[in-house]
C-alpha positions in Angstrom: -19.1 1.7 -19.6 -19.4 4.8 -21.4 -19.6 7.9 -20.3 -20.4 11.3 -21.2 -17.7 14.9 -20.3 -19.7 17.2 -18.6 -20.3 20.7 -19.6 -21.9 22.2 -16.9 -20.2 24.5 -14.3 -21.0 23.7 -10.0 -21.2 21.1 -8.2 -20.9 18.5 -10.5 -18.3 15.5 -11.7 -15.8 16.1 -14.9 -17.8 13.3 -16.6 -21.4 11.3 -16.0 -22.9 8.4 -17.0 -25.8 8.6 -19.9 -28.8 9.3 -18.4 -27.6 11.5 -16.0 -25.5 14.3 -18.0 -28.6 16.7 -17.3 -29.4 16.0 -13.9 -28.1 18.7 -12.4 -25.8 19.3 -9.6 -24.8 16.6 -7.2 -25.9 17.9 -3.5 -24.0 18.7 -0.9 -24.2 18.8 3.1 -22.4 18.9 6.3 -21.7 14.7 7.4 -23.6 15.7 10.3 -26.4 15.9 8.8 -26.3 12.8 6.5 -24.3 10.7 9.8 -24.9 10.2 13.2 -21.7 8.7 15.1 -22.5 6.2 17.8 -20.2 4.5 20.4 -16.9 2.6 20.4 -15.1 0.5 22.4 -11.3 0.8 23.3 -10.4 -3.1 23.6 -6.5 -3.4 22.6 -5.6 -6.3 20.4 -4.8 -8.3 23.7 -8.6 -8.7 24.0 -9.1 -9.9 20.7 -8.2 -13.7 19.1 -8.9 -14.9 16.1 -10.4 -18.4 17.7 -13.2 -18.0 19.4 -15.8 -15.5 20.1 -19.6 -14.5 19.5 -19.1 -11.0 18.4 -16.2 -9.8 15.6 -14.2 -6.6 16.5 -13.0 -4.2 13.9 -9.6 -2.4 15.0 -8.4 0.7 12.9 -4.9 -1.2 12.3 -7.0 -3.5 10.1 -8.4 -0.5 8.6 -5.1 1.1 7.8 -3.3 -2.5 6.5 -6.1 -5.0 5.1 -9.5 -4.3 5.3 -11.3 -3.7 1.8 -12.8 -0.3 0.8 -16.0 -2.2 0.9 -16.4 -4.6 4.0 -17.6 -8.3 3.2 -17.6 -10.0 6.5 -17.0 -13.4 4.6 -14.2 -12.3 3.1 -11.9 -10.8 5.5 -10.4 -12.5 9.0 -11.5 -10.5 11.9 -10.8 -10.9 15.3 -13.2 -12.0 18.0 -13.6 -10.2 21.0 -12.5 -12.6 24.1 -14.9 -14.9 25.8 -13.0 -13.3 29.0 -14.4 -10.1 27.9 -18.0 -8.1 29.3 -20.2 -7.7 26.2 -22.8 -6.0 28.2 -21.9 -2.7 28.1 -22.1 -2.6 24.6 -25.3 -0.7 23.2 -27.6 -2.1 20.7 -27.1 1.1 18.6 -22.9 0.1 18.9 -23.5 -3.1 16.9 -22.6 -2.0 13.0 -25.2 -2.5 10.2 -24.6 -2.9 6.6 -24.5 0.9 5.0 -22.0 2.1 8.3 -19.0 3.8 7.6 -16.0 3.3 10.3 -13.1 5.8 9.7 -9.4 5.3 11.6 -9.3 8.3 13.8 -5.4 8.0 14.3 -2.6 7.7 12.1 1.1 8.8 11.9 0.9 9.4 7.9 -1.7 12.3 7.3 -2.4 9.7 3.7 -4.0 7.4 5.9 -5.7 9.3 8.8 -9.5 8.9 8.3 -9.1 6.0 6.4 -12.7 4.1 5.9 -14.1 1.3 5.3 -18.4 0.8 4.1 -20.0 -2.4 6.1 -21.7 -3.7 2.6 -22.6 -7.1 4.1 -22.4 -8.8 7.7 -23.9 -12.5 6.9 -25.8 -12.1 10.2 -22.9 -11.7 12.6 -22.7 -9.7 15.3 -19.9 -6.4 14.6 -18.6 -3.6 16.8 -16.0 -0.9 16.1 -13.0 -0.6 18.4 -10.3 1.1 19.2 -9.6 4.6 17.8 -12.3 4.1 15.2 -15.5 6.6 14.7 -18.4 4.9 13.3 -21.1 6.5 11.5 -24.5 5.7 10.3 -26.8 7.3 8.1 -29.5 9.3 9.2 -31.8 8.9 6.6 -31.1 6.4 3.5 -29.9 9.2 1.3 -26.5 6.9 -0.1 -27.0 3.2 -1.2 -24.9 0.6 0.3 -21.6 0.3 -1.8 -21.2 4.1 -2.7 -20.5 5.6 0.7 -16.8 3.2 0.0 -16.2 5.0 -2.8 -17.7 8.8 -2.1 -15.2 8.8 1.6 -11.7 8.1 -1.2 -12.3 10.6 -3.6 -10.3 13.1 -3.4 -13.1 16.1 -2.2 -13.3 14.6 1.1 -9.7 13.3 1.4 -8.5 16.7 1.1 -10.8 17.7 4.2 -10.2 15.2 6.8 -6.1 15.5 6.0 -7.4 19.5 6.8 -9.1 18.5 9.7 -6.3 16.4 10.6 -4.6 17.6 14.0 -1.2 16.3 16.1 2.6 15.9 15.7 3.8 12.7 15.7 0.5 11.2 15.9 -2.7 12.8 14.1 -6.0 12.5 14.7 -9.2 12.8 13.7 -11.9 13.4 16.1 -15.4 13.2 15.7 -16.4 17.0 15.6 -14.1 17.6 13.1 -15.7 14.9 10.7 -19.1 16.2 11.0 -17.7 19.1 9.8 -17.2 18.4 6.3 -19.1 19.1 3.3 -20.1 15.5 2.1 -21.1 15.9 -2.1 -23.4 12.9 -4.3 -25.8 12.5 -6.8 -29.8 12.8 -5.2 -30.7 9.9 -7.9 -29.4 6.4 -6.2 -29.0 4.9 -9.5 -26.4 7.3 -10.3 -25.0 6.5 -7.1 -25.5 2.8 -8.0 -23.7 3.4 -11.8 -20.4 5.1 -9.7 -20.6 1.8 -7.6 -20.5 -0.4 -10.3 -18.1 1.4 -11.9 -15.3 1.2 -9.1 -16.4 -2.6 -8.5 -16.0 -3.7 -11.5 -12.0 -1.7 -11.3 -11.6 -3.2 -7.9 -12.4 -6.6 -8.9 -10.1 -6.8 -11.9 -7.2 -5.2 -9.7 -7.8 -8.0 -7.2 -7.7 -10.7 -9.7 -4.8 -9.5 -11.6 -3.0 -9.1 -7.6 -4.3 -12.7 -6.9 -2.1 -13.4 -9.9 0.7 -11.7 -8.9 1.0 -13.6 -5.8 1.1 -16.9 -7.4 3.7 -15.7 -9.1 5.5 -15.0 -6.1 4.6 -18.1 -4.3 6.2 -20.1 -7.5 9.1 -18.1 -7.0 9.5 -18.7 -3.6 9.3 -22.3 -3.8 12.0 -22.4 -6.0 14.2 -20.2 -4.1 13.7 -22.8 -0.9 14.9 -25.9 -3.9 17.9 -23.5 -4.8 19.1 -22.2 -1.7 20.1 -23.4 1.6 18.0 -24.0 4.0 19.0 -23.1 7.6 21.4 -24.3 8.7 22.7 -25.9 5.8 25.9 -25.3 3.6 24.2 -26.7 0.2 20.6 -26.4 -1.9 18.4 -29.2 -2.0 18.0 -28.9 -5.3 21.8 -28.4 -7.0 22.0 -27.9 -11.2 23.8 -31.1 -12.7 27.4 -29.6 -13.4 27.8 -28.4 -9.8 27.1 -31.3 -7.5 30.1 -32.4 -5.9 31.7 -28.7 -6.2 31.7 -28.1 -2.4 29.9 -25.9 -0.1 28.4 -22.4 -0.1 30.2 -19.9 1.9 29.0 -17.7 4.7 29.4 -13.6 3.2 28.6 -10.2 5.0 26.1 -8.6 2.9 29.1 -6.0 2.7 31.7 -8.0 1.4 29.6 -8.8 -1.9 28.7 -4.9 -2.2 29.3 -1.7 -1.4 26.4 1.1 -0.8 25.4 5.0 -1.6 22.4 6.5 0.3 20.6 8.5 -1.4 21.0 12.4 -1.0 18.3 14.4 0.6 17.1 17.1 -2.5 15.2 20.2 -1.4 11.9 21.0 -2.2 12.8 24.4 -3.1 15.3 22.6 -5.9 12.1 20.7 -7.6 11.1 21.2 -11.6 8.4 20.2 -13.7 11.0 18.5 -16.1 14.6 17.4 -15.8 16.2 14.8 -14.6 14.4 12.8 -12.3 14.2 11.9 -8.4 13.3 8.6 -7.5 11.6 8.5 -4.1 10.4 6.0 -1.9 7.0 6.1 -3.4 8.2 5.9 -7.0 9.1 2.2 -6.2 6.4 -0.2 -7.3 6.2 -3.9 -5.9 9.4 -5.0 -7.8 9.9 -1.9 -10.0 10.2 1.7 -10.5 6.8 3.2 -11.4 7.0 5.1 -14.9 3.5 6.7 -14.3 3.9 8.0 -10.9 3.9 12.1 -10.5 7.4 12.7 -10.8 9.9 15.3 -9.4 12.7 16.6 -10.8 16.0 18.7 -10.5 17.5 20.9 -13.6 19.1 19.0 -15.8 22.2 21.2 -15.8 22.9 21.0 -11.8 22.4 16.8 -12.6 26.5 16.5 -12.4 26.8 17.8 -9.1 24.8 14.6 -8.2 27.0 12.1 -10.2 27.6 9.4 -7.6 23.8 9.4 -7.0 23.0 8.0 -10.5 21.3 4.7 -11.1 22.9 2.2 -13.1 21.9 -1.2 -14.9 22.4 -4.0 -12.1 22.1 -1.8 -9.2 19.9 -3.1 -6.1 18.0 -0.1 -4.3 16.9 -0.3 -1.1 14.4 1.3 1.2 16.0 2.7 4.5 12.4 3.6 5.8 8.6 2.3 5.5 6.5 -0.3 7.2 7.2 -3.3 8.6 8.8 -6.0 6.6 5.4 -8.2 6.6 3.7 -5.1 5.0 5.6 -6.2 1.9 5.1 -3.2 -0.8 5.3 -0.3 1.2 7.7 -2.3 3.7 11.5 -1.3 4.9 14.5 -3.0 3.7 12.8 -4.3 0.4 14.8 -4.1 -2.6 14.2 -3.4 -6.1 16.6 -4.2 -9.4 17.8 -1.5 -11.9 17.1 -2.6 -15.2 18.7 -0.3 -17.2 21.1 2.9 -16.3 19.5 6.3 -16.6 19.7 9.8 -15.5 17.8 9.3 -12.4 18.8 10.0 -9.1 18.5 8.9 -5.5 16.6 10.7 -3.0 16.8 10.3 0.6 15.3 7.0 2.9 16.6 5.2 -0.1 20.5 3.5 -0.6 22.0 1.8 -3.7 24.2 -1.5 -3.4 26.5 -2.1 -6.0 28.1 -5.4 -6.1 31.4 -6.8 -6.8 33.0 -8.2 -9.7 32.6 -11.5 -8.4 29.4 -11.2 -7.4 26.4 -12.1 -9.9 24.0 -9.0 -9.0 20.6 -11.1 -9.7 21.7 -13.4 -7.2 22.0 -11.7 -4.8 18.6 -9.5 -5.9 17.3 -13.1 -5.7 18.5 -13.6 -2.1 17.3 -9.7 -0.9 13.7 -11.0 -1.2 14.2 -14.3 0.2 12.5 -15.6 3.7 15.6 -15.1 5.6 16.3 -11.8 4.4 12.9 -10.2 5.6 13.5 -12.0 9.2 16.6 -10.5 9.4 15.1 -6.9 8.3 12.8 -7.6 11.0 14.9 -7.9 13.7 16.9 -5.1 12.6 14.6 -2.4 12.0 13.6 0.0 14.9 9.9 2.6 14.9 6.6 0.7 14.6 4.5 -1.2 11.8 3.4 2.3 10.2 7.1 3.8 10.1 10.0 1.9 10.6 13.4 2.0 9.7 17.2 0.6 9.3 20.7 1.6 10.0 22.6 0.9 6.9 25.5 -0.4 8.9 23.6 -3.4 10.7 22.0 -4.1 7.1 25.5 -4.6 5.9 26.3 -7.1 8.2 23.5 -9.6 6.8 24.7 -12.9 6.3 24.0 -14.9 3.4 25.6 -18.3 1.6 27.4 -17.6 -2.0 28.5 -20.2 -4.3 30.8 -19.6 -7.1 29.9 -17.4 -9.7 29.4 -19.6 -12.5 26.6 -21.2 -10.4 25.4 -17.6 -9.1 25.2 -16.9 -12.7 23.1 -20.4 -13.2 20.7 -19.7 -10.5 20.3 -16.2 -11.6 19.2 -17.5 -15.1 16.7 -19.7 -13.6 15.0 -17.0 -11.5 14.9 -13.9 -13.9 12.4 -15.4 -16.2 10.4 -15.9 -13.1 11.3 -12.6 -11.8 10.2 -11.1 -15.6 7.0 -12.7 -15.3 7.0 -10.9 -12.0 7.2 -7.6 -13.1 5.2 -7.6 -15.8 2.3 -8.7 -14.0 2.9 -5.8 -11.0 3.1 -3.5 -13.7 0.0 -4.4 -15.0 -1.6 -4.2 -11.4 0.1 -1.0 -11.1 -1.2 0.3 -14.1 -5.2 -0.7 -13.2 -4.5 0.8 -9.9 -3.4 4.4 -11.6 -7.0 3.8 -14.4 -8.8 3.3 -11.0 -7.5 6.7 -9.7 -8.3 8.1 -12.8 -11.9 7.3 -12.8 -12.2 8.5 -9.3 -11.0 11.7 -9.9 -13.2 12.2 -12.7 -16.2 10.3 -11.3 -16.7 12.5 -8.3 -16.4 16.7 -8.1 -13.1 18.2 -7.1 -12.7 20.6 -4.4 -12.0 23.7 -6.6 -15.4 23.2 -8.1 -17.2 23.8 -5.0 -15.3 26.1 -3.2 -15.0 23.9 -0.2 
């Protein structure tokens, strides 16, 4: 869809659609006056199942960890409210309508409080917001259903409720403070309805292209239960023709295959606009480091006091911090190859594992994203799902079954192809994902054009 750069100063995006390049600054208004908030109910998951029920119950964990931008009732799993539970002291007004917005009022990562979902469609159910969760419904029809999604991520209003934000450990995000901010869009609903369209049509490629993705991983995961032990078990089921017969795997400490460095903790102060880079935790994409991420960096000519913190080709890094392990991308413990050796460097939360001579280093990449690896990151790591994390010297001790190296080397042909395949593809999700940002930033009005 083409678009046209806009040349007018004010309230208004860095570029429109045609049609609407002379139509004049967006509006803007307190949310108070374009949302009322109504009531919500404080039921804990224990009063929700996913069985039985007459009325669905959205709970701002599913807000922070699944829930689409734009709510589809058909197409996400949401929990009933109990049979054992009173539904009469919930108020007509409580039930949602298609066009609500319901924000997470409570977070530990100031990037996620006041995270929102629209209600676009409700196939006739009965819906109710929950615990720590503000909903809001429009006053007036001033924004059509499936732009208020997109409007409450761009970065105008982001910037706000992080402002607006308040706690320690835990933030919040209370309703007075929502009503507060200054809400910006287009007057014209078809301009509105072009935005919409716009981010749909991103969202729906970066799903289908994810959906790919995962059946890549499932492929790989089914070979990995044909290529390695199973519980208890001292052999594959699945064994390549030259090394049936050649006896049984043995049992190995995670640290006797490889040896570690944490990363080292860099100071803000020390940061440059070029040099040699610091890889963070949230430089790591799904199974590789992200190229287009904003970077950091340190002067290159204080890089050699950092030697030991280098990357190099065949290196496994591992996250020491994040969610919990069935969060997957963002999760603790999850580990990502090193392609190639480079200048970069290791921050903190993060530790490389070099391995042994011995030891084939995609094997046992191969075996850090296996099943029995992410149970027993599970049971290791301490905090909650939102922020969790691992002692280095209980991940060491994770037990896993080696054969020799000549088949390590065999099995670690078989699966990088697959693991290739992988990458390529989460790069290419990676890549929609920063063209979607893109367009949002340009799509909507940033905050230093309105003085908010």
């Amino acid at each position: 869809m083409r678009m046209s750069k806009s040349v007018k100063k004010g309230l208004v995006p860095e570029r429109r659609f045609p049609g609407f390049k002379d139509a004049g600054e967006w509006e803007s208004e307190r949310f108070e006056k374009i949302y009322s908030l109504k009531t919500t109910n404080s039921l804990s998951r224990d009063k929700l199942n996913y069985k039985q029920g007459t009325v669905k119950n959205i709970h701002y964990g599913d807000i922070h960890t699944k829930f689409s931008i734009l709510f589809d009732i058909k197409k996400e799993i949401v929990p009933y409210i109990n049979p054992t539970e009173s539904l009469e002291k919930i108020k007509p007004e409580s039930y949602c309508i298609e066009g609500d917005m319901i924000f997470a009022d409570a977070s530990e990562d100031i990037d996620d409080v006041g995270k929102s979902i629209e209600i676009i469609a409700l196939n006739n159910e009965e819906l109710v917001s929950g615990l720590h969760t503000l909903l809001a419904r429009q006053r007036k029809k001033k924004l059509i259903i499936g732009f208020g999604g997109y409007l409450f991520k761009s970065n105008r209003i982001r910037e706000q409720i992080k402002k607006e934000s308040q706690g320690a450990k835990v933030l919040g995000l209370s309703g007075g403070r929502l009503s507060s901010i200054s809400v910006a869009y287009p007057a014209d609903g078809k301009e509105q309805q072009k935005i919409a369209d716009c981010l749909t049509t991103a969202d729906k490629l970066i799903t289908a292209e994810t959906q790919k993705l995962d059946a890549l991983k499932t492929h790989k995961k089914g070979l990995m239960q044909q290529l390695f032990p199973a519980e208890g078990e001292t052999v594959p089921k699945h064994r390549f023709p030259e090394f049936r017969g050649k006896g049984e795997w043995k049992l190995k400490e995670l640290g006797q295959l490889a040896t570690y460095t944490k990363g080292f903790a860099f100071k803000s102060q020390d940061y440059r606009s070029d040099g040699i880079r610091i890889v963070r935790v949230s430089d790591l994409g799904a199974d590789f480091i992200k190229s287009d991420n904003e970077k950091i960096f340190i002067d290159s000519e204080s890089a050699g006091d950092y030697e030991r913190y280098k990357l190099h080709k065949g290196e496994i890094i591992i996250t020491t911090v994040g969610s919990k392990p069935e969060m997957v991308d963002s999760a603790v413990g999850r580990g990502i190859f090193v392609h190639y050796s480079n200048e970069d460097l290791l921050n903190q939360n993060l530790l490389k594992l070099k391995v042994l001579a011995e030891v084939n280093s995609r094997f046992l990449f191969s075996y850090i994203n296996a099943t029995g690896y992410q149970e027993f990151i599970a049971s290791i790591s301490r905090g909650n799902a939102n922020q969790a994390n691992i002692a280095v010297k209980e991940l060491m001790k994770f037990e896993l079954k080696a054969p020799s190296p000549d088949e390590q080397q065999k099995i670690a042909d078989c699966l990088t192809s697959v693991d290739e395949l992988i990458t390529n593809q989460a790069q290419k999700v990676e890549s929609l994902k920063s063209h979607k940002k893109g367009l949002m930033q340009q799509l909507f009005p940033a905050m230093d054009e309105v003085g908010a």
